[in-house]
Structures are given as structure tokens and as C-alpha cells.
C-alpha positions as CSV (number, residue, x, y, z in Angstrom):
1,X,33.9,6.0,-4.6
2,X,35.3,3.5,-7.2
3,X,33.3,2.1,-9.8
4,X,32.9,-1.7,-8.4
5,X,31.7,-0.2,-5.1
6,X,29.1,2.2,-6.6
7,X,28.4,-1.4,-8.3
8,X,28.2,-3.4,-5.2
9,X,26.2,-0.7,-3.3
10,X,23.6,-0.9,-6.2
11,X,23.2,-4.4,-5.9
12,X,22.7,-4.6,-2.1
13,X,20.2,-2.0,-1.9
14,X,18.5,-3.8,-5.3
15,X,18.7,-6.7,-2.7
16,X,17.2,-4.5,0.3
17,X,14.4,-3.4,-2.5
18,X,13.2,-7.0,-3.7
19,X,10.9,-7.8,-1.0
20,X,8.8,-4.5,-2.0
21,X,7.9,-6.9,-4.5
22,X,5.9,-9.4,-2.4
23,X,4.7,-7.6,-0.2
24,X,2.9,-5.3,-2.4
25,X,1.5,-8.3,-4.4
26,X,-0.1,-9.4,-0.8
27,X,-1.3,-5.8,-0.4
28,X,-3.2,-5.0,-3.4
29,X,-5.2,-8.1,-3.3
30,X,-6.3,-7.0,0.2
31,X,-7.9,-3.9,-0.7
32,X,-8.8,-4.2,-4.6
33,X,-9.3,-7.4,-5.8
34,X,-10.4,-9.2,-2.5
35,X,-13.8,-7.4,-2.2
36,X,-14.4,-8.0,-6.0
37,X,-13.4,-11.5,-5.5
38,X,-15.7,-12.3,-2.5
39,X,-18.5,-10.5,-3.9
40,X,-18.8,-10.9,-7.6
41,X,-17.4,-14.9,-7.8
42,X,-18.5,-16.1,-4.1
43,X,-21.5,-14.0,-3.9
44,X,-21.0,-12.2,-0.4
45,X,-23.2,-9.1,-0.2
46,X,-21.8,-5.8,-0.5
47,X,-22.7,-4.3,2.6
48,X,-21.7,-7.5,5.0
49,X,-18.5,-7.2,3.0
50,X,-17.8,-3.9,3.9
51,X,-18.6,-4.4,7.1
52,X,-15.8,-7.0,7.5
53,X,-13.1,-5.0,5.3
54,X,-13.4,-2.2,8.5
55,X,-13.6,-4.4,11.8
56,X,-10.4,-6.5,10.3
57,X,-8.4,-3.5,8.9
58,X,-9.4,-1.8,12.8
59,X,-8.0,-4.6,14.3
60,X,-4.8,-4.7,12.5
61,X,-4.2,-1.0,13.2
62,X,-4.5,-1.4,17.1
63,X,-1.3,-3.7,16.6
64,X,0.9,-2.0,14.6
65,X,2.6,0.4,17.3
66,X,3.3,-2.7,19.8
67,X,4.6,-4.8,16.5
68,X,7.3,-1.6,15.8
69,X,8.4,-2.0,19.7
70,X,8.7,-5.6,19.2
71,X,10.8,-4.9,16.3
72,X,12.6,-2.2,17.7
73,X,13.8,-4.8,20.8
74,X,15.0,-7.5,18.1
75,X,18.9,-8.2,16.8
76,X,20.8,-10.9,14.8
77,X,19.3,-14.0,14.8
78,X,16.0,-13.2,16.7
79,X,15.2,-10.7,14.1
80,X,15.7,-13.3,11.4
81,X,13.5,-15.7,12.8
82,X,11.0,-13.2,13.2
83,X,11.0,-11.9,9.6
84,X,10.9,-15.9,8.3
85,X,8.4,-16.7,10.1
86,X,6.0,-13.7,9.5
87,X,6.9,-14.6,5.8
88,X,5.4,-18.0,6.3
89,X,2.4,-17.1,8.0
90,X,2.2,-14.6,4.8
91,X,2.4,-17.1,2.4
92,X,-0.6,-19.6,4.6
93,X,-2.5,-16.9,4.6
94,X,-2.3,-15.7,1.4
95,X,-3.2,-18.9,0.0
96,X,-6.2,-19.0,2.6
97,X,-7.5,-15.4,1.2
98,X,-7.9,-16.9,-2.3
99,X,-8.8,-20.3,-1.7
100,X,-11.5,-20.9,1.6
101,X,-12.6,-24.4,1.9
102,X,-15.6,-25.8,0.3
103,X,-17.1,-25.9,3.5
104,X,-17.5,-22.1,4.4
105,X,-18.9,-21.8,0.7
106,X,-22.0,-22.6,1.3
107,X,-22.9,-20.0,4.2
108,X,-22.5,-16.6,3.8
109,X,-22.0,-16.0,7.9
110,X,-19.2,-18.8,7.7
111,X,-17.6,-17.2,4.4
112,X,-17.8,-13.7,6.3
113,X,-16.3,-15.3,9.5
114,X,-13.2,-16.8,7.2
115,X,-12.5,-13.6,5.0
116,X,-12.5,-11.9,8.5
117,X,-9.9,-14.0,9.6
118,X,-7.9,-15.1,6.3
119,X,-7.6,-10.8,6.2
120,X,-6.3,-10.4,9.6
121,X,-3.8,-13.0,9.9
122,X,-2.6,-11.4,6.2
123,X,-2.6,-8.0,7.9
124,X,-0.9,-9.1,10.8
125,X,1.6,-11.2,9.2
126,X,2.8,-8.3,6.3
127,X,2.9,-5.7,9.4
128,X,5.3,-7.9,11.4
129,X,7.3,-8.0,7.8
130,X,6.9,-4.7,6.6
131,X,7.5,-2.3,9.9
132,X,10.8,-4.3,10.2
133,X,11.8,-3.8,6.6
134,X,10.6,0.3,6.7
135,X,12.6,1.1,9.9
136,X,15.7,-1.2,8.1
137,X,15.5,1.0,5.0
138,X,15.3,4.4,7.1
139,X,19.0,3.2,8.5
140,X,20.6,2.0,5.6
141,X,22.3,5.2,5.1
142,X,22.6,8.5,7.0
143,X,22.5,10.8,3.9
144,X,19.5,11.8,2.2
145,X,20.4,10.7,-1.3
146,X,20.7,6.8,0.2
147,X,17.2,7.3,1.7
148,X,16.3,8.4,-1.4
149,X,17.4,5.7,-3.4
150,X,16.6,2.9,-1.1
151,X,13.2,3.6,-0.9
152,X,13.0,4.1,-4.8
153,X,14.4,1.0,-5.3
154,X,11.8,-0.2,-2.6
155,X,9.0,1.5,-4.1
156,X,9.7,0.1,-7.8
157,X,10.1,-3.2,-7.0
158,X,6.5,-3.2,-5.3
159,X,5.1,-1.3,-8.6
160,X,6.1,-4.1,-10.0
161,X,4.3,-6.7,-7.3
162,X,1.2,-4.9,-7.8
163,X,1.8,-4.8,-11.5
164,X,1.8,-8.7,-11.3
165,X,-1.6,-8.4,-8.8
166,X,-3.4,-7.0,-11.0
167,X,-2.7,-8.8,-14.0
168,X,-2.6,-12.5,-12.9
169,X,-6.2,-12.4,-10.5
170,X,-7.7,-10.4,-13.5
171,X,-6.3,-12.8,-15.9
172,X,-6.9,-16.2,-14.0
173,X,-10.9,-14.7,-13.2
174,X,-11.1,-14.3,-17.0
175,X,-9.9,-17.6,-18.2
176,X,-11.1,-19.9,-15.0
177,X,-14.9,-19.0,-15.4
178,X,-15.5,-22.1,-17.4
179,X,-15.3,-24.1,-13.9
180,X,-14.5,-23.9,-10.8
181,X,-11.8,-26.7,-10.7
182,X,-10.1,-24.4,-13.2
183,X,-10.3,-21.5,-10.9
184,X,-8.7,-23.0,-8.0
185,X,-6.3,-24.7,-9.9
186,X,-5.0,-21.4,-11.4
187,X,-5.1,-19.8,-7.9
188,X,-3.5,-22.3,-6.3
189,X,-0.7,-21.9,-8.8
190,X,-0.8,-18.1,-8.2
191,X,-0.5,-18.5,-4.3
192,X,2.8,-20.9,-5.0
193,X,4.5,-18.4,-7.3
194,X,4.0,-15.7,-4.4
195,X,5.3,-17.5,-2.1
196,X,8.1,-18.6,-4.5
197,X,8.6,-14.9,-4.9
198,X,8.3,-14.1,-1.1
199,X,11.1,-16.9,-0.5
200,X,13.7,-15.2,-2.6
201,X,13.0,-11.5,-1.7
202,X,13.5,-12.4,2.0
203,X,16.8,-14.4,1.1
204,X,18.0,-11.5,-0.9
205,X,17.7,-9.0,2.0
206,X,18.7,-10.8,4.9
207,X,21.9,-12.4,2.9
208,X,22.6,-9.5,0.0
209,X,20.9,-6.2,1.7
210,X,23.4,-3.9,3.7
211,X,22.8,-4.5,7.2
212,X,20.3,-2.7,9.4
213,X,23.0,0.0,11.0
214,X,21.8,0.6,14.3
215,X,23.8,2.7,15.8
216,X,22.4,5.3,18.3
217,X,19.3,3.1,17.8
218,X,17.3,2.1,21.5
219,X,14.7,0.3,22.6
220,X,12.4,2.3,25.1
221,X,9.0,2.1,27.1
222,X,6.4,3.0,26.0
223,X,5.9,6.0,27.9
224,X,9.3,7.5,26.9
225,X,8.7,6.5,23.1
226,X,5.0,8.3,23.6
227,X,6.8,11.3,25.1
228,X,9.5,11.7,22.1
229,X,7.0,11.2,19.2
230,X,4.8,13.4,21.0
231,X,7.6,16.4,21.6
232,X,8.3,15.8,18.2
233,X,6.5,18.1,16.2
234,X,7.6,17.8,12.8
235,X,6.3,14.0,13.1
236,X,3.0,15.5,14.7
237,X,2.6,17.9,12.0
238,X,3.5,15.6,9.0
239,X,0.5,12.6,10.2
240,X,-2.7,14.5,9.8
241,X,-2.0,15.2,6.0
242,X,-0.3,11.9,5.8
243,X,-3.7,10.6,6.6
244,X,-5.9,12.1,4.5
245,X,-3.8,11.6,1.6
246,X,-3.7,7.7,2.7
247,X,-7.7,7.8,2.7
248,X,-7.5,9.5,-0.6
249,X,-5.1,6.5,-2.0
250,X,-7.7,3.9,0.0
251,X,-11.0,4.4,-1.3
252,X,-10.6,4.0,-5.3
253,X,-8.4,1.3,-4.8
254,X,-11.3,-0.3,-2.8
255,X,-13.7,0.6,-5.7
256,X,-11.7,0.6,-8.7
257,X,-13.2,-2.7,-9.9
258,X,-16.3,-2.2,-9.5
259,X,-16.3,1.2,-10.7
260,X,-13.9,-0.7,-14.0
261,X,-17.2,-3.3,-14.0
262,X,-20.1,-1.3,-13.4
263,X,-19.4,2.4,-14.2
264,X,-17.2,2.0,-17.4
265,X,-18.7,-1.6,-18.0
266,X,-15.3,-2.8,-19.1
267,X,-14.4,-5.6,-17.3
268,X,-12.4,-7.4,-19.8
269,X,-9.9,-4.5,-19.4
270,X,-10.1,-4.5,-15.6
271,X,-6.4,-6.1,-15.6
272,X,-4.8,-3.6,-18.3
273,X,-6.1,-0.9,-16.6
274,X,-4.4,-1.4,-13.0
275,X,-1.4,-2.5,-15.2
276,X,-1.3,0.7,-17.0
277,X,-2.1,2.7,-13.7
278,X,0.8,1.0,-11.5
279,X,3.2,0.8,-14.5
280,X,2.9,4.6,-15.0
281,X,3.2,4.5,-11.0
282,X,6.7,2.7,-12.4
283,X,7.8,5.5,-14.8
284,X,7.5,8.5,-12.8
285,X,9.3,7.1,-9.4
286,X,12.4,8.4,-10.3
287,X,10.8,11.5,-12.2
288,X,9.9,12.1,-8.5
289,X,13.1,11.3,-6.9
290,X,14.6,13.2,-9.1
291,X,12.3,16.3,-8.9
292,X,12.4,15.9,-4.9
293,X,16.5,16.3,-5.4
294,X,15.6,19.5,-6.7
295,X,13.3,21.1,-5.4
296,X,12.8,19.5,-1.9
297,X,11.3,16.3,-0.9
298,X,8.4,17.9,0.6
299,X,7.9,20.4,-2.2
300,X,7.8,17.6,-4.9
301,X,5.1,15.7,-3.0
302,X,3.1,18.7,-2.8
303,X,3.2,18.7,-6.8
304,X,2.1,15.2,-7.2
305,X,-1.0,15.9,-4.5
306,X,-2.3,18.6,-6.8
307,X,-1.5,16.2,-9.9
308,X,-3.5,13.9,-8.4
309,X,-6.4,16.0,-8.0
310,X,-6.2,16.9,-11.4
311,X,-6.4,13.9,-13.1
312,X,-8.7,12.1,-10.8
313,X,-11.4,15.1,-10.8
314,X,-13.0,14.0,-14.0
315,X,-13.6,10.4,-13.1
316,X,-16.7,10.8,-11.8
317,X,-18.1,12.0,-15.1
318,X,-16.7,9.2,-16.6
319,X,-20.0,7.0,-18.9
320,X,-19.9,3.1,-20.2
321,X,-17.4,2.7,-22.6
322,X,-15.2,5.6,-21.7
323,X,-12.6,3.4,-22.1
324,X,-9.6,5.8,-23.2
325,X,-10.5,8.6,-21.4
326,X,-10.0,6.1,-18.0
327,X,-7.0,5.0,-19.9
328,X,-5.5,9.1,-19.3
329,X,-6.8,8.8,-15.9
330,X,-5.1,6.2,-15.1
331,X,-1.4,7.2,-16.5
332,X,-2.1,10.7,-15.0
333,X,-3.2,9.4,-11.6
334,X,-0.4,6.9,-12.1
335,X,2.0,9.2,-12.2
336,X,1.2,10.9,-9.0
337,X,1.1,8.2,-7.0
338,X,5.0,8.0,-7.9
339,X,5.1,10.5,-5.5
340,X,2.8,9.0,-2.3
341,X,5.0,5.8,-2.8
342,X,8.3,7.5,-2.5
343,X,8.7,10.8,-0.9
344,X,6.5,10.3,2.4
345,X,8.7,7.3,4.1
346,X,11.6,9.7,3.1
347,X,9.5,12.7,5.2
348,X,9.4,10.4,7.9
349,X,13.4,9.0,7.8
350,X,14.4,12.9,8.0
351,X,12.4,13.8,11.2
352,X,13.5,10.6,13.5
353,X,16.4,11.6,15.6
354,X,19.7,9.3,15.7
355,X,18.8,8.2,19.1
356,X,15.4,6.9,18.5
357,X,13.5,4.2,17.6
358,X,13.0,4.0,14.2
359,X,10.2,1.3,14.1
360,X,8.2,2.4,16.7
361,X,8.0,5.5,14.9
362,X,7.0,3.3,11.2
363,X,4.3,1.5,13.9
364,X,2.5,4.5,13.7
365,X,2.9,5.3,10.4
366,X,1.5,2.2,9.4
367,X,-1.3,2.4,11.7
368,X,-2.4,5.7,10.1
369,X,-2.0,4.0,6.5
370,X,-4.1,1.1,8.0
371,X,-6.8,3.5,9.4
372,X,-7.0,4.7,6.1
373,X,-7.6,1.6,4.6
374,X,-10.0,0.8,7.4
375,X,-12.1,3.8,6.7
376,X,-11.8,3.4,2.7
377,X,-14.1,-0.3,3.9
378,X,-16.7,1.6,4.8
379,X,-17.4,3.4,1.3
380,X,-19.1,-0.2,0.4
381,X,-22.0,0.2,3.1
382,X,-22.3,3.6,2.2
383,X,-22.4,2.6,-1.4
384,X,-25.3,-0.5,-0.3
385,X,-26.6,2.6,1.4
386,X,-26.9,4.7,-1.4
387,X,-28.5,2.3,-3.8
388,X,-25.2,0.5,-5.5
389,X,-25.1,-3.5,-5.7
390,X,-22.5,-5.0,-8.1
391,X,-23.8,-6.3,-11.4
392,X,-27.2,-4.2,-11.0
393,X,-27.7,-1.2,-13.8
394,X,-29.6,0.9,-11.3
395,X,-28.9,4.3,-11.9
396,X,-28.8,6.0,-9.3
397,X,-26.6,3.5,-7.7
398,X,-24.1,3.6,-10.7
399,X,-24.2,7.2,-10.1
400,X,-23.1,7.3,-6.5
401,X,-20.7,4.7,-6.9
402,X,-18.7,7.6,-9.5
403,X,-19.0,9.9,-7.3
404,X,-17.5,8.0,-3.8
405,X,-15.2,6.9,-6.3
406,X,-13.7,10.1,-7.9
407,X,-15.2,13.2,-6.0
408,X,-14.6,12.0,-2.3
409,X,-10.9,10.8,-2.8
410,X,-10.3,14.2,-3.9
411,X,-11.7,16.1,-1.4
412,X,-9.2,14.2,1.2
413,X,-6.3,14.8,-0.9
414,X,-7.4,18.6,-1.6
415,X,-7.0,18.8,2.5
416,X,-3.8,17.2,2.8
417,X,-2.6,19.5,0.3
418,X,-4.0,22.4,2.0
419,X,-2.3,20.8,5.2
420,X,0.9,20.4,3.6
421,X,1.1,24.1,2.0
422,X,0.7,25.6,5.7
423,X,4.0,23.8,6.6
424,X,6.8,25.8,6.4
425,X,9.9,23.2,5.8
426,X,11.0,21.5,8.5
427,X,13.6,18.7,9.8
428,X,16.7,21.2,9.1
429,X,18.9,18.5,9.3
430,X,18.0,17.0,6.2
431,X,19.1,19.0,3.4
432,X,16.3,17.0,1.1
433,X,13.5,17.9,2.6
434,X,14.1,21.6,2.3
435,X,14.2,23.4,-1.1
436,X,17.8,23.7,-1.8
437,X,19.2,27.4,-2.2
């Protein structure tokens, strides 16, 4: 391969990678800064909150499998219209999460009601984008190392989306609080420069990206697409631990800030902290990639599990003002999630056959990451439960909320791990995912 087409591949699967970028900025917000936001600045309770996070995140998951059949039945320009205008409903909502009317304001039930529906038009919308874009990336290339780099490149660009989520909200809730014209003012501005950002991401991939090569590629009925996945049982055996390690990802992202606000009492670092964490996410992607080249895909990502659970473990012992030692956390725990980012969508790419459906196959895959998410809503009813309300010093709330935080999260990814080390390797067809000889 000459030099100028090493080049030009680079550049179209930089182009296939952009729109990780938006879409993880509409993700994070979702599941760390939204609850925060609705609780600590529009004075939601906790519980009620919660509540809402898991009947909205349960809905979305019902719809994910139908959305990858959709998906899968889509070509040319039907496919474009359907990725442009899930953008666009992206972008409305969005700007609905951060912004609700002055009019719901003043009732809790009607501010519930419109975080309920703000979340599930977001969830719907970045479903019907990103199950089309996952099951494009698993064809962009029949060999491994493609895979490998497509979804880096995928996986980086979205570091750096949720790099820019957790900055900007932290920044803008810092510097707004002097009124609230100021605060919606700098949201509204935030909200345009997504969808600014969303814009060009989708341009790039549906005008720069190479093209979604479906060949061998069918759309079937349900029941026969129920029958393959089922007599697949390297896909059956690889979403039970992809599960738990999702819930394990779930519930401190949900809690992080008010673990950050509370626990550490730090809030003024709240936004350097998630920096550090995804930008360390950054530095050790291709660490990962390049580890998974050598000793297997699915080897590598049992090493960043157990790195994981290493770092993480001491959280919950973590007192106010503990600032640096969150600090290691977070670069250690960033670290790891280089390889929950990366590796798994490659796991899944190697155990789809040629003559499937590839995003009928990501519909599930998504559902199980929604699940997760669903189930991470309920640690904030658990944590009203167990005597935790943001902003209060009570202790033994402050105690729990470390320990949900830290302790549980492990506990999940300890059993995905313990999953994953009873696999022997599978998907021999896929030199990557075995530990080369």
C-alpha cells in the first residue's frame, strides 16, 4: 500500500470517527451531569429523580433491537435521511435537556414529566444515530487490524466529546450562578456549538467516511434474526459479562458528582476531574489497541477489568479534601476504561458472521449498555433510601453514597471478570481476539 493511500485511508476512517465526538457529548450529560443539574440547580428531589432516570432509560432499551432492524433494512439515500434526521431531533432535544421552559419550573411533577421526556427523545434519537454508525464501523473493513483502528479512532474522538462535557457544563454552572439569565444564556450557547459540532461530524461521515460495505449483509425477520443470535454462542456468552461490566461503568458515572460535591467536597474541581479521568481515557486507547494486537483482544480487556478494580477499590475510603488521591483514581480508572471503550465493539465485530445482520446484532448490544444505565438510575433511590440528599452533611448518608459509589461498581466488574476468565477464546476466525502464537 503506497504512502498517499495509507494517507487517504487515515483520513476517511478520521472521518468515519468524528461523529464519536457528538455523540458522546450528548451521552455524558445524560447520565452524569443531568441528574446533578436537575437536582442541585432546579431543585428536583433525589429520589423522584431517580425514579425518572430508570422508567426513561427502560423505555429506550425496549427500542433498540427494532431500531437495529430498521437500520439493517435501510440503503443509500433512505439511510441518509434517516441519520439527518435523528441528528436533528438530537440537537432539539438536547437543547430541551438543558434548557425546560419557565413554565415547568415551578412544579416539580411538570419538571419530572419534561426531564422524562427531554431524556427519552435524547435516547431515542442517539440510538437511531449510534446503532447505525456501530454496525457501519463493524463493516468498514474485513480484517481485524481495520476494526481495530476504526473503532479507536471512534472511541478517541468521543473521549474527546466527553472531555468537552465535562468541562463546559462544569464551567458554565460555575461562572453562571450569579443569575439565571447568565445561565441560560451560556447553555444556550453550549447547545449551539453541539449542534454545530453534530452538523459537521455527520457531514464528514456520510461525504469523507468509506462506505458502509455490505456485502453478504441481509435483512431478516425477526424470528430468523432471534434464531441466529440465539445459535450463536460466542455472542450469548460474551453479553452476560458485557453487562455487568456496563453496570460497573453506569453507576459512578451517575454519582460521580455528587460523590465530587459531597464526599470529597470539591466541587470547584468537579470539571478537572472528569477532564483528567476521560483524558487519561485518551492516553491509554491505543496503549490498549496496541496491547490487544498482542496479546489478544479479549486478553487485553481482561487486564483493564482487573485495572479497574484496582484503582477504583479505594474510592470508597476516600474523606473531604482527598483531592489528589481522587486525582490517581481518576488517571488509574481512566486508563482502564481505554479498554471498555475499545476492545468490546471489536469482541462483538469478530463473532457476527458475513451473512448477518450487523445492526440487529449492535440493537442488542446497546440495549444491554442501556439496561445498564437503566439500572445505574436506581442507585439514587437507593441512596434517598439509605439516608443521602445532595448538599446535606449527614453522615451516614455521605457514608453510603462512597460506598454505592466505589464498592458496588466493583463488585459487578469483579463478576464480569470472573465471567470472562471462564471463556476459553473464541470467534477462530478472527486472529485478534485470540492470543497470537
Amino acid at each position: 500500500m503506497s504512502g498517499a493511500t495509507r494517507g487517504a485511508t487515515r483520513l476517511s476512517y478520521a472521518a468515519y470517527g468524528l461523529l464519536g465526538l457528538p455523540l458522546a457529548m450528548s451521552a455524558l450529560p445524560i447520565y452524569i451531569q443531568a441528574p446533578a443539574y436537575y437536582t442541585g440547580h432546579l431543585g428536583l428531589a433525589l429520589a423522584g429523580t431517580g425514579w425518572v432516570l430508570f422508567l426513561s432509560r427502560l423505555v429506550d432499551t425496549l427500542q433498540d433491537p427494532w431500531l437495529g432492524r430498521c437500520i439493517d433494512r435501510l440503503h443509500g439515500l433512505r439511510l441518509k435521511v434517516w441519520l439527518m434526521a435523528a441528528a436533528l431531533l438530537l440537537a432539539l432535544a438536547f437543547f430541551g435537556l438543558w434548557l425546560p421552559p419557565t413554565a415547568v419550573r415551578g412544579s416539580g411533577t411538570a419538571l419530572l414529566a419534561w426531564l422524562g421526556a427531554m431524556l427519552i427523545v435524547t435516547y431515542t434519537a442517539h440510538s437511531m444515530l449510534n446503532i447505525a454508525y456501530l454496525a457501519w464501523g463493524a463493516r468498514l473493513s474485513q480484517r481485524d487490524e481495520g476494526l481495530l483502528g476504526a473503532s479507536a479512532l471512534r472511541e478517541l474522538a468521543g473521549l474527546v466529546g466527553a472531555v468537552i462535557a465535562s468541562v463546559a457544563p462544569a464551567y458554565i454552572f460555575a461562572g453562571g450562578g450569579s443569575g439565571a439569565s447568565n445561565l441560560e444564556s451560556s447553555l444556550s450557547i453550549y447547545a449551539l456549538g453541539f449542534a454545530i459540532c453534530l452538523v459537521i461530524a455527520l457531514a464528514a461521515l456520510l461525504l469523507l467516511a468509506p462506505p458502509w460495505n455490505r456485502a453478504g449483509d441481509v435483512a431478516l425477520g425477526w424470528r430468523e434474526v432471534l434464531t441466529r443470535m440465539q445459535s450463536n454462542r460466542s455472542f450469548r456468552r460474551l453479553l452476560l459479562p458485557y453487562f455487568f461490566n456496563a453496570v460497573s461503568v453506569a453507576i459512578p458515572a451517575t454519582l460521580a458528582l455528587f460523590f465530587i460535591n459531597d464526599r470529597l467536597q470539591s466541587s470547584q474541581y468537579a470539571g478537572a476531574f472528569l477532564a483528567l479521568y476521560f483524558l487519561s481515557t485518551a492516553f491509554g486507547l491505543p496503549l490498549w489497541v496496541a496491547l490487544a494486537k498482542r496479546l489478544g483482544v479479549l486478553q487485553a480487556w481482561r487486564l483493564g477489568m482487573l485495572l479497574a478494580i484496582v484503582a477504583f477499590g479505594g474510592a470508597a475510603l476516600l474523606q473531604a479534601g482527598d483531592v489528589w488521591l481522587y486525582a490517581s483514581i481518576c488517571i488509574a480508572a481512566g486508563l482502564a476504561l481505554g479498554a471498555d471503550l475499545a476492545l468490546p465493539p471489536v469482541l462483538l465485530a469478530g463473532v457476527i458472521g458475513k451473512n448477518e445482520s450487523p445492526a440487529a446484532y449492535y440493537g442488542v448490544w446497546t440495549l444491554l449498555a442501556k439496561l445498564a444505565l437503566a439500572v445505574s438510575g436506581l442507585a439514587l433511590p437507593l441512596l434517598a433510601v439509605l439516608g443521602y440528599q445532595p448538599g446535606m452533611g449527614d453522615t451516614g448518608g455521605i457514608a453510603a453514597l462512597g460506598w454505592v459509589y466505589a464498592a458496588v461498581p466493583c463488585l459487578f466488574k469483579l463478576l464480569a471478570l470472573l465471567l470472562l476468565r471462564s471463556m476459553q477464546t473464541f470467534a477462530p476466525d478472527h486472529s485478534l481476539l485470540e492470543t497470537p502464537s
